[in-house]
C-alpha positions in Angstrom: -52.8 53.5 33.8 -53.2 56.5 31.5 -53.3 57.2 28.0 -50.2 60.1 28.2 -50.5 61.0 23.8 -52.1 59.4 20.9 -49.5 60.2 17.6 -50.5 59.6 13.9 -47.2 58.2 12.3 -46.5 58.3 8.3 -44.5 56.3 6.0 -44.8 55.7 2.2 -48.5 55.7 1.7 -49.3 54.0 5.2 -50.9 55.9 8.4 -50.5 54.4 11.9 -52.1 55.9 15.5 -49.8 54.7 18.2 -51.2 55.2 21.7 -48.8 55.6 24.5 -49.9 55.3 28.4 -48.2 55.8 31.8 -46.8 52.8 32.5 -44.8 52.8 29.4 -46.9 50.3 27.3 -48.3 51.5 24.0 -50.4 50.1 21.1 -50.4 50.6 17.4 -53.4 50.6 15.0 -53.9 51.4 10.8 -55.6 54.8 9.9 -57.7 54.2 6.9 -56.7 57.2 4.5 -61.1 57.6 3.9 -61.8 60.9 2.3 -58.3 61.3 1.7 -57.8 58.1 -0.3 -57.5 59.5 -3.7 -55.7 62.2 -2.3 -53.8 63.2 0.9 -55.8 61.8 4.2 -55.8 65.3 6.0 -59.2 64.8 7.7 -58.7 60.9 9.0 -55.4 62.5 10.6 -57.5 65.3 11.5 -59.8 62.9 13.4 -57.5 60.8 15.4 -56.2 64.5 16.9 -59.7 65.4 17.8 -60.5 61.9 19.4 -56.8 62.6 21.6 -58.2 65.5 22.8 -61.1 63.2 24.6 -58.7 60.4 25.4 -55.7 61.8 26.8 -55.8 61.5 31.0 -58.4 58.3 30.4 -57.9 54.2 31.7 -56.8 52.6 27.9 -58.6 49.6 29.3 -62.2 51.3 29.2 -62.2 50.6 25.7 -66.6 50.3 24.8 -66.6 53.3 26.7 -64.4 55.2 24.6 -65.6 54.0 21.7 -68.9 54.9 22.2 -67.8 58.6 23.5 -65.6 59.0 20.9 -68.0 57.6 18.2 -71.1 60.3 19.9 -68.9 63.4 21.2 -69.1 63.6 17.4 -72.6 65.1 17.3 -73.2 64.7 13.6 -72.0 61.4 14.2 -70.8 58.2 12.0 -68.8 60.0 8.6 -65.9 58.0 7.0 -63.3 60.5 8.5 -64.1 59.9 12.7 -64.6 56.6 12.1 -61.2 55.6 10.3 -59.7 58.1 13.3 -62.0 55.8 15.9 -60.9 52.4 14.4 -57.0 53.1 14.2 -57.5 54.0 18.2 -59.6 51.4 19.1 -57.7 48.5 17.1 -54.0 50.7 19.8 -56.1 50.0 23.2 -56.8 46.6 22.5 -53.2 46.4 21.6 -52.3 47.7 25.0 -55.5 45.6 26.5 -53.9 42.4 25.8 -50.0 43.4 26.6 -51.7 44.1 29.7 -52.7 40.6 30.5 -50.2 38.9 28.2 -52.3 37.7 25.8 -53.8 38.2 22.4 -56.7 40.1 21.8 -58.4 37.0 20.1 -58.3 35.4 23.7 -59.6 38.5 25.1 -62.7 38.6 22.4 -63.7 35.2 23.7 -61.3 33.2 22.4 -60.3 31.0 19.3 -62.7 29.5 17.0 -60.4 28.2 14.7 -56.8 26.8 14.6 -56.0 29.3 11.4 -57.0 31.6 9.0 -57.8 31.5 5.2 -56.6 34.0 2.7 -57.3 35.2 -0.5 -55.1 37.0 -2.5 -55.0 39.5 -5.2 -54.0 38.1 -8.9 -52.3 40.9 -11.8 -51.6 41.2 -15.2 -52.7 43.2 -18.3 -53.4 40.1 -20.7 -55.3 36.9 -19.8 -52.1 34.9 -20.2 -50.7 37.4 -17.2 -53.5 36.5 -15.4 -53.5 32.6 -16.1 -49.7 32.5 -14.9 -50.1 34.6 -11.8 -52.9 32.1 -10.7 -50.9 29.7 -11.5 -48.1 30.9 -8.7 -50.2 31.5 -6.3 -51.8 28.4 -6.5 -48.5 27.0 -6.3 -47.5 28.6 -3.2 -50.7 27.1 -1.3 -53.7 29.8 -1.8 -57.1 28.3 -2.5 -58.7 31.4 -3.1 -57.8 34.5 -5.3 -59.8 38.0 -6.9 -59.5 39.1 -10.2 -60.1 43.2 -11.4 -62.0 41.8 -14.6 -61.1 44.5 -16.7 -57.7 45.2 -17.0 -54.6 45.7 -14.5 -55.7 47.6 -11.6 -53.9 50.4 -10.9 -51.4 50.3 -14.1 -51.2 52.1 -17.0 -54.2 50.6 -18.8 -56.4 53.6 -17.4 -53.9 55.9 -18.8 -53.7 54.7 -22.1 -57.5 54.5 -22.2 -57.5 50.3 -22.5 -59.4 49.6 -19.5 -63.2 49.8 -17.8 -63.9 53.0 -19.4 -62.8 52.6 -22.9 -65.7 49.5 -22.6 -69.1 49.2 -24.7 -71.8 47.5 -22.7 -70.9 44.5 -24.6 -66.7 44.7 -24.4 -67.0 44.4 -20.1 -69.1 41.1 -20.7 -66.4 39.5 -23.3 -63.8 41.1 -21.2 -64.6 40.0 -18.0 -65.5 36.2 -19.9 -61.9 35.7 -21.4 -60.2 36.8 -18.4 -62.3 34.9 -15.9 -61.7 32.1 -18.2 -58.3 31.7 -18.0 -57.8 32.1 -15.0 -60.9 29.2 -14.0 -58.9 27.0 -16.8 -55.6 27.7 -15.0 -56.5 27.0 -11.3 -59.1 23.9 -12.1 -62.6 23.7 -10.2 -61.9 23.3 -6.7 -59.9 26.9 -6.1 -62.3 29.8 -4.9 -62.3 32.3 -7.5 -63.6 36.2 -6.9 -64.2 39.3 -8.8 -63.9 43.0 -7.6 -65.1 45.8 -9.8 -64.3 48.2 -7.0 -68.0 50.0 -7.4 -68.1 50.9 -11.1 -70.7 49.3 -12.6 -74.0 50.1 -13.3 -76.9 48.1 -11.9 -77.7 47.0 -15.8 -74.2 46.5 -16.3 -73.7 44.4 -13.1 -76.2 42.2 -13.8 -74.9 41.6 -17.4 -71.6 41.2 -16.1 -72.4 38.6 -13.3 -75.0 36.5 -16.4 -72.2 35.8 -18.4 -69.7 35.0 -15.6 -72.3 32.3 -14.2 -70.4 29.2 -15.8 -67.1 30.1 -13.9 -68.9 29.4 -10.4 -67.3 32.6 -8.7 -66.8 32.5 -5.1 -68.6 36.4 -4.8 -69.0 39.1 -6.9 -67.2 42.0 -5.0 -68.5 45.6 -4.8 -70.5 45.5 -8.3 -72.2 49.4 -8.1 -72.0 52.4 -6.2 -72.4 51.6 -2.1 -75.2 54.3 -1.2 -79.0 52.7 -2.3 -79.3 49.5 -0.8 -82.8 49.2 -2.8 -80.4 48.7 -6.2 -78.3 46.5 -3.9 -81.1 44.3 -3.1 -82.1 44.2 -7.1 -78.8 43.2 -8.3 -78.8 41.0 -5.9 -81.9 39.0 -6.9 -80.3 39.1 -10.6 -77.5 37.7 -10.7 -76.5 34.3 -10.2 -73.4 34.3 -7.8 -73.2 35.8 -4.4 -72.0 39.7 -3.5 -69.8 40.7 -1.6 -69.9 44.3 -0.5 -69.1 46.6 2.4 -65.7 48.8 2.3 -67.2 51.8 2.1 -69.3 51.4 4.5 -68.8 52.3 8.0 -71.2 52.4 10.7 -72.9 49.0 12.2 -76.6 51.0 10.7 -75.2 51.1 7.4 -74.5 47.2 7.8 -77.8 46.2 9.3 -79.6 48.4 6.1 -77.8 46.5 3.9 -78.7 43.1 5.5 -82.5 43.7 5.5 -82.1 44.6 2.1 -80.8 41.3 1.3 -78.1 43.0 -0.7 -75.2 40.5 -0.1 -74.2 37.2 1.0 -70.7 38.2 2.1 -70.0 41.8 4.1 -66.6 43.3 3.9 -66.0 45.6 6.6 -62.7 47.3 7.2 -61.3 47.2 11.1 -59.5 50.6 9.8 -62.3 52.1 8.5 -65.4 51.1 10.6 -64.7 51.8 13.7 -62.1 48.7 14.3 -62.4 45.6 16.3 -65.2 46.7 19.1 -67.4 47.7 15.8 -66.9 44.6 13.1 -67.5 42.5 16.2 -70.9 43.9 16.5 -71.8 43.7 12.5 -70.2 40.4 12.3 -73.1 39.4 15.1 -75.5 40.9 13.3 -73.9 39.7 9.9 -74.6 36.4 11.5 -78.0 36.4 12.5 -78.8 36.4 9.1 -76.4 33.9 8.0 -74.2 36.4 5.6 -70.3 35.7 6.0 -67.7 38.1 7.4 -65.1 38.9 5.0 -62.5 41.5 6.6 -61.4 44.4 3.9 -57.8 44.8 4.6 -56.0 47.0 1.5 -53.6 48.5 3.5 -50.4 47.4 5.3 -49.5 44.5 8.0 -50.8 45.9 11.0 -54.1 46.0 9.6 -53.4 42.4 8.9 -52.6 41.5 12.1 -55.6 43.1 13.7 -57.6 41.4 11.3 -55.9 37.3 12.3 -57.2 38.7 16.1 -60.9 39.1 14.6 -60.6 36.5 12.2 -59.5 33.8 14.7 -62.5 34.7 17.7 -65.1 35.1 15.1 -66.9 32.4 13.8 -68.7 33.5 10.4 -65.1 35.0 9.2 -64.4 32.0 6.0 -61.5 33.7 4.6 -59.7 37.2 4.8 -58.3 39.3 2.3 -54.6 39.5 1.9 -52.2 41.5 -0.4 -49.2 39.5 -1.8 -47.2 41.8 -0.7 -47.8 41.8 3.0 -44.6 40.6 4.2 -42.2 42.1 2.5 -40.7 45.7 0.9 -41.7 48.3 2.3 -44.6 47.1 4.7 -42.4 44.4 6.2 -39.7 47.0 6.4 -42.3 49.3 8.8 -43.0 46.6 11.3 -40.9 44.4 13.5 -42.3 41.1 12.3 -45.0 40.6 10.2 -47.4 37.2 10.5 -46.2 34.2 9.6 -48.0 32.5 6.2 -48.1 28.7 5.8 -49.6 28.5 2.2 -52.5 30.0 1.9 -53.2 30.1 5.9 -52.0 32.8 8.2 -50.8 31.3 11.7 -51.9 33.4 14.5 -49.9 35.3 16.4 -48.7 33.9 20.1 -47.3 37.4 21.0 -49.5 39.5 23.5 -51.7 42.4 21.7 -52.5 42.3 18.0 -48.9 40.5 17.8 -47.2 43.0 15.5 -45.1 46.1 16.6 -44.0 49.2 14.6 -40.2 49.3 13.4 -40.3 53.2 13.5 -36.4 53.4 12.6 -37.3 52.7 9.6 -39.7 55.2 8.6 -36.8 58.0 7.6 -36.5 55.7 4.4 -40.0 56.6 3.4 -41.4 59.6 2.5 -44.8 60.4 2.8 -46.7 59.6 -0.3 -50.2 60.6 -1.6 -53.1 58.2 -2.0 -52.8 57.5 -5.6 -56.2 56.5 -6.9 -56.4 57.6 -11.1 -59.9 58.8 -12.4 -61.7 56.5 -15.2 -63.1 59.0 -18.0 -65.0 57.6 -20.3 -64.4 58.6 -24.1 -66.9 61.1 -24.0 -65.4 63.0 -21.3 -67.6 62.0 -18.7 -66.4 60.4 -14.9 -67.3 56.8 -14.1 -66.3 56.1 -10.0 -62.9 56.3 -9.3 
């Protein structure tokens, strides 16, 4: 068998690679927009054409061996851009690895160590009421876990009318993040996992204040508090606050990981199987995530085909405790783009009996959605100045 073209396909804000071979099998993975997410993802794009041009003519089923000439045919080796490109591929060939042999890739990647998956989803709402009532629902409909953006709706027009993060004192984040974390504790009880993400905008000062005056809500982990670069500031806020962290979606080589472990700099590590080099990669850092006893936690912000390649990790991995999941998985538009997407049983995914990652494309479909940019709005503070996107 032969890889015969590897094609980047678009829809609505959503990038797939779909690999085709010879024998007229083919396998899908998720392109992570990267340097392109507040933007158009040019360069990711740009990335899976370059990888083509090395894996066009080759055996799909080599698939370490690709990886690795993929991820060094790259001389200066290891940016966001190749390694979204090199995770969309390598999520396709296992695809096509396990239609080969009529299984799913979990049984391929040594098989299951669990019977299901745990999920934690994504609460909104402008007010702490909002908040209260969407945990509420999701409680409701079997979850056990959900995140909160402390500081306003993520993503809505409270960064346009200047009511969120960066309209804060010092002070305002702390009471802020308190009265909203604080519903939403007093709505759900004790014994649901509750998480924050402040999507890398703190300050280290500010982090640790935040994370102090959330210690009497017992949060699950505090999710990308500051910038991803110094792992040294990592490792201080760390040893100052009194919950766990959770960080790791910007990252994207397995060195980057193993930095951040020695550093001590979180309990929980988030990599992105369409961002990090896909399943052959996050196997390795989950190995090494688990030599030092620090949890797997999968990133997955984008559509259900990056779900689905998650459930295949998820269910052969053993220090995976629960995996992120958007409410909106199956159904709109990203149900509309694939032929089926995973079946949820409360706040459990079931895995997949189908061969591959268990999910197809439904590329009839994709004429009903243009391509959209990456919207991702600046914060400016009131002095004019840019806190991190």
């Amino acid at each position: 068998m032969k890889v015969t073209a590897v094609r980047v396909l678009s829809a609505d804000r959503f990038n797939y690679v779909k690999v085709e071979t010879d024998e007229g099998l083919h396998g899908v993975g998720e392109l992570h927009p990267a340097s392109g997410t507040g933007g158009t993802p040019f360069l990711p794009i740009a990335g899976v054409q370059y990888c083509a041009e090395y894996l066009v003519g080759k055996d799909p089923l080599h698939i370490e061996k690709h990886w690795q000439h993929m991820f060094r045919r790259s001389l200066f080796r290891g940016g966001s851009d190749i390694m979204a490109a090199i995770g969309a591929i390598d999520i396709a060939l296992w695809d096509i690895k396990g239609k080969e042999v009529d299984k799913p890739v979990y049984e391929l990647l040594g098989g299951p160590t669990r019977n299901k998956v745990r999920l934690y989803t994504h609460l909104g709402g402008s007010t702490p009421q909002e908040l209260a009532e969407d945990a509420k629902a999701r409680v409701a409909e079997g979850f056990t876990a959900v995140r909160i953006y402390p500081f306003g709706d993520f993503g809505s027009s409270d960064f346009e009318e200047g009511r969120g993060l960066e309209s804060m004192s010092f002070t305002a984040m702390q009471h802020n993040a308190v009265e909203r974390i604080g519903a939403v504790r007093d709505a759900v009880g004790p014994d649901i996992d509750v998480m924050i993400d402040v999507v890398n905008r703190l300050t280290p000062a500010e982090a640790i204040a935040v994370g102090r005056a959330l210690e009497p809500f017992n949060l699950y982990f505090f999710e990308d508090p500051i910038e991803p670069e110094n792992m040294d500031q990592w490792e201080y806020v760390a040893a100052n606050v009194p919950m766990p962290l959770a960080m790791g979606e910007r990252l994207y080589t397995v060195y980057q990981f193993l930095d951040l472990l020695n550093h001590k700099g979180a309990a929980f590590v988030r990599p992105d199987l369409s961002l990090a080099g896909g399943i052959t990669n996050i196997k390795k850092i989950a190995v090494i995530a688990e030599a030092n006893y620090v949890g797997v936690v999968p990133h997955n912000p984008l559509s259900s085909v990056l779900t689905a390649a998650c459930v295949q990790l998820d269910m052969a991995t053993h220090n995976i405790p629960v995996q992120e999941y958007p409410h909106d998985d199956a159904s709109g538009v990203k149900a509309d783009l694939v032929d089926e997407p995973l079946t949820r049983e409360g706040g459990y995914l079931l895995p997949p009996e189908r061969p591959g990652i268990g999910i197809d494309l439904n590329e009839e479909a994709f004429g009903k959605y243009p391509v959209k940019l990456y919207e991702r709005p600046a914060l400016i503070n009131p002095d004019g100045s840019l806190r991190e996107y």
